[in-house]
C-alpha positions as CSV (number, residue, x, y, z in Angstrom):
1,X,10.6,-5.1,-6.6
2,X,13.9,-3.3,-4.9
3,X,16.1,-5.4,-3.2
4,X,16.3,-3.9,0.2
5,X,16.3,-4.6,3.7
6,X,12.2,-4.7,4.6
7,X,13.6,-4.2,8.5
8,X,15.4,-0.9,7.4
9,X,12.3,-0.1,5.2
10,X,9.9,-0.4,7.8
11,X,12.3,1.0,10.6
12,X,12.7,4.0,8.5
13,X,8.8,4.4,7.9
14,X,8.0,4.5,11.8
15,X,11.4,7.1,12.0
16,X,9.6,9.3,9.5
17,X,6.2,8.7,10.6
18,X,7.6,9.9,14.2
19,X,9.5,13.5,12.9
20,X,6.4,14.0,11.0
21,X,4.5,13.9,14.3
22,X,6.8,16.0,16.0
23,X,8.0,13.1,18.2
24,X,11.3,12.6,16.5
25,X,14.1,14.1,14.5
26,X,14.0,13.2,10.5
27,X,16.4,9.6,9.8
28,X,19.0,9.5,7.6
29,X,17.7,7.6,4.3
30,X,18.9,4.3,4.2
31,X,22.2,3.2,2.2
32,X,22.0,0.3,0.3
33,X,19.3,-1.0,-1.5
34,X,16.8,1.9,-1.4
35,X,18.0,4.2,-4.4
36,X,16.2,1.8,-6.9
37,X,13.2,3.1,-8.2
38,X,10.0,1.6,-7.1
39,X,6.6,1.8,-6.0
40,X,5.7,1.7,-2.0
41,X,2.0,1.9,0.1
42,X,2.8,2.7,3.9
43,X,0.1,1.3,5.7
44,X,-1.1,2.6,9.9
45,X,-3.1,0.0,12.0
46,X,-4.0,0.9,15.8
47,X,-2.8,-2.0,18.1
48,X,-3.8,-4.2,19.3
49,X,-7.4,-3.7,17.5
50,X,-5.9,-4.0,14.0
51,X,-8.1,-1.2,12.4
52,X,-6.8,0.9,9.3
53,X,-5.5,4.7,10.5
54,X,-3.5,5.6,7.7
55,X,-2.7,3.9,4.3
56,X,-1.1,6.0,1.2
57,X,1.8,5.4,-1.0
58,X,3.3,5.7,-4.7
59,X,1.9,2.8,-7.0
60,X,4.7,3.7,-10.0
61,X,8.3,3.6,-9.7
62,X,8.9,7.0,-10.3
63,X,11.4,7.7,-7.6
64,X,13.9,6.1,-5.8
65,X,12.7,3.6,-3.3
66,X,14.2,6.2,-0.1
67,X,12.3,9.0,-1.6
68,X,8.8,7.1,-2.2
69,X,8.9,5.3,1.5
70,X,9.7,9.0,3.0
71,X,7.1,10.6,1.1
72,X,4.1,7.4,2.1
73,X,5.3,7.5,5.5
74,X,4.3,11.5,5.6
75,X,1.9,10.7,3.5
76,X,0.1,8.4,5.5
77,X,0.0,10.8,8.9
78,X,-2.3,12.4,6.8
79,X,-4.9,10.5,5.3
80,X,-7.7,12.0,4.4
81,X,-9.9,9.5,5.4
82,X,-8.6,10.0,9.2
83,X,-7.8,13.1,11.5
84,X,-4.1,13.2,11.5
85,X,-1.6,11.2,13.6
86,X,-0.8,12.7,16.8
87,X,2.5,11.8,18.4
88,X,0.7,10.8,20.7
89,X,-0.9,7.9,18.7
90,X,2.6,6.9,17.3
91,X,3.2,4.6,19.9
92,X,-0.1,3.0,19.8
93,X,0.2,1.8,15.7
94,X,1.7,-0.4,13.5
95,X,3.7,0.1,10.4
96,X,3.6,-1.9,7.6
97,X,5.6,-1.4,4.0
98,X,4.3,-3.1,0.8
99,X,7.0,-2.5,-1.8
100,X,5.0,-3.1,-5.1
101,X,6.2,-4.3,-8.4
102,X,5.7,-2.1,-11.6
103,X,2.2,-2.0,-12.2
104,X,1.2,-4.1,-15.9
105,X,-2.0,-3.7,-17.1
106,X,-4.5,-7.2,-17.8
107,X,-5.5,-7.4,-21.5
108,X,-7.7,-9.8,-21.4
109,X,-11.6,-9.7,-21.7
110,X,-13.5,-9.2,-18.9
111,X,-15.1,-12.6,-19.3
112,X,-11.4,-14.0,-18.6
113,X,-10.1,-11.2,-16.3
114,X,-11.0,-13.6,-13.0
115,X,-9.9,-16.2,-13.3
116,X,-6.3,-14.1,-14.2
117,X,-6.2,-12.6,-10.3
118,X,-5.0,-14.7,-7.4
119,X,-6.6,-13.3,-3.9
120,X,-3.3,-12.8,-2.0
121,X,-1.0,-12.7,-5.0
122,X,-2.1,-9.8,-7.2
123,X,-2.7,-6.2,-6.2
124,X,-4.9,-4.4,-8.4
125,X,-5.6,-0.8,-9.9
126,X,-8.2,0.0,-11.7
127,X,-8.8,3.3,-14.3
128,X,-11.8,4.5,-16.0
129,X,-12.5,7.5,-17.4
130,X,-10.4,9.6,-15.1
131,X,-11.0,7.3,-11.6
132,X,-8.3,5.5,-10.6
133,X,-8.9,2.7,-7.4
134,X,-6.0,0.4,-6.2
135,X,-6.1,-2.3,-3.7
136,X,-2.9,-3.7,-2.0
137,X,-2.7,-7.7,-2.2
138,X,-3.4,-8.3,1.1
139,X,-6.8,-6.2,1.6
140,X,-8.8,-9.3,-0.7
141,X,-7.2,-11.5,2.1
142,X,-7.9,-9.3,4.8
143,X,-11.2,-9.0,4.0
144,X,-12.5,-12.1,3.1
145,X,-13.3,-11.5,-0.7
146,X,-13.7,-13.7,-4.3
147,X,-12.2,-12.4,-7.1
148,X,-15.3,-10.9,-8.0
149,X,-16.0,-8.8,-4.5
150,X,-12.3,-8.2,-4.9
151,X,-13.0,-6.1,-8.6
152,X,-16.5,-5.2,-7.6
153,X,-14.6,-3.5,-4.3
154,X,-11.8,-2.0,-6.4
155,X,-14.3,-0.2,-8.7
156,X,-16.1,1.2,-5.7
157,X,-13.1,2.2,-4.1
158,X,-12.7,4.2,-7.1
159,X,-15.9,5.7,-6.7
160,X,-17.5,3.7,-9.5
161,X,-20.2,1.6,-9.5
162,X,-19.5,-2.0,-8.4
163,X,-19.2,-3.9,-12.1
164,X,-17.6,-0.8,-14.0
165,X,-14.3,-3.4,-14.1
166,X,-16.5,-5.5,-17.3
167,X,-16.4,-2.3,-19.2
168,X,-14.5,-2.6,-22.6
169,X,-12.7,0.8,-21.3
170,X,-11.6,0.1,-17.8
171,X,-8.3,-0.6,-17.4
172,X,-7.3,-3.2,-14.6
173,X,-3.7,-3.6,-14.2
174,X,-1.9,-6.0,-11.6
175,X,1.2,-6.2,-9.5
176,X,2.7,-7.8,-6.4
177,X,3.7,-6.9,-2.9
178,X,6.5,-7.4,-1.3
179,X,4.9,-6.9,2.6
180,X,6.8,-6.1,5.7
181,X,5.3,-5.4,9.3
182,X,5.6,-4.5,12.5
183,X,4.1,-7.2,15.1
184,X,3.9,-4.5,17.3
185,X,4.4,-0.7,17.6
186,X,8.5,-0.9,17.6
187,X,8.6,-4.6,17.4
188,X,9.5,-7.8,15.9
189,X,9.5,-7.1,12.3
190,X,7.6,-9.6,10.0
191,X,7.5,-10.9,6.4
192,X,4.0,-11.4,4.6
């Protein structure tokens, strides 16, 4: 994961999440620290009510860390499970930053695969047969799943049946999160 500031990270998601909103003018990407390469989820919850608006990001590290969290941050105004942000919603959510590890796939067996996955630890992606689901470490939590909800969940999310994750095919890989959050819209930032 980069070693940045997750204050700057997260301040510089709500900068871009405002210009892409129309609220604000685009930042100026932050200096030090961000031009490592790295994957990055930008996640949008209403406040106070805590409920998911907006939640997209790069899982690889194909770009430099700046680049990715500009590009989630847009990103996430526009999730296509959602209407799009309004500037008049900005000041009514939260923004949170997960700064992912490189994702490594899990060659095990799927008779072995749970007990390999700690709930709060290990984020998850899952590919078969050109579906691709991914789960940030802290959804499991979140929601209140076992390992095996947790990989049944991640194979729906993917659009698959719930199960597909025990096929000799499917390819579950794993990697952490490095989790920074607003406590609330333009607040205290938080670690974890």
């Amino acid at each position: 994961m980069a070693p940045c500031d997750g204050e700057t990270a997260v301040r510089f998601a709500r900068k871009v999440i405002e210009s892409e909103t129309g609220k604000g003018s685009m930042p100026q990407i932050p200096d030090e620290g961000f031009d490592a390469r790295s994957g990055v989820f930008v996640t949008l919850n209403t406040h106070p009510e805590h409920e998911l608006r907006g939640c997209i990001g790069i899982p690889y590290p194909v770009m430099p860390l700046s680049m990715a969290l500009e590009e989630a941050a847009r990103s996430a105004c526009h999730d296509p499970r959602f209407p799009d942000l309004s500037a008049d919603e900005v000041d009514g959510v939260t923004v949170e930053v997960t700064i992912l590890s490189e994702p490594i796939p899990i060659c095990l067996p799927a008779s072995e695969l749970p007990s390999a996955i700690e709930i709060g630890r290990d984020g998850l992606m899952i590919s078969f047969r050109g579906r691709r689901g991914l789960f940030l470490p802290q959804v499991p939590v979140e929601q209140g799943w076992d390992t095996l909800e947790y990989l049944d969940m991640l194979c729906v999310k993917a659009g698959l049946p719930p199960g597909t994750w025990r096929m000799d095919d499917a390819e579950i890989s794993s990697f952490r999160g490095e989790i920074f959050h607003e406590v609330s819209p333009n607040g205290e930032i938080m670690k974890g």
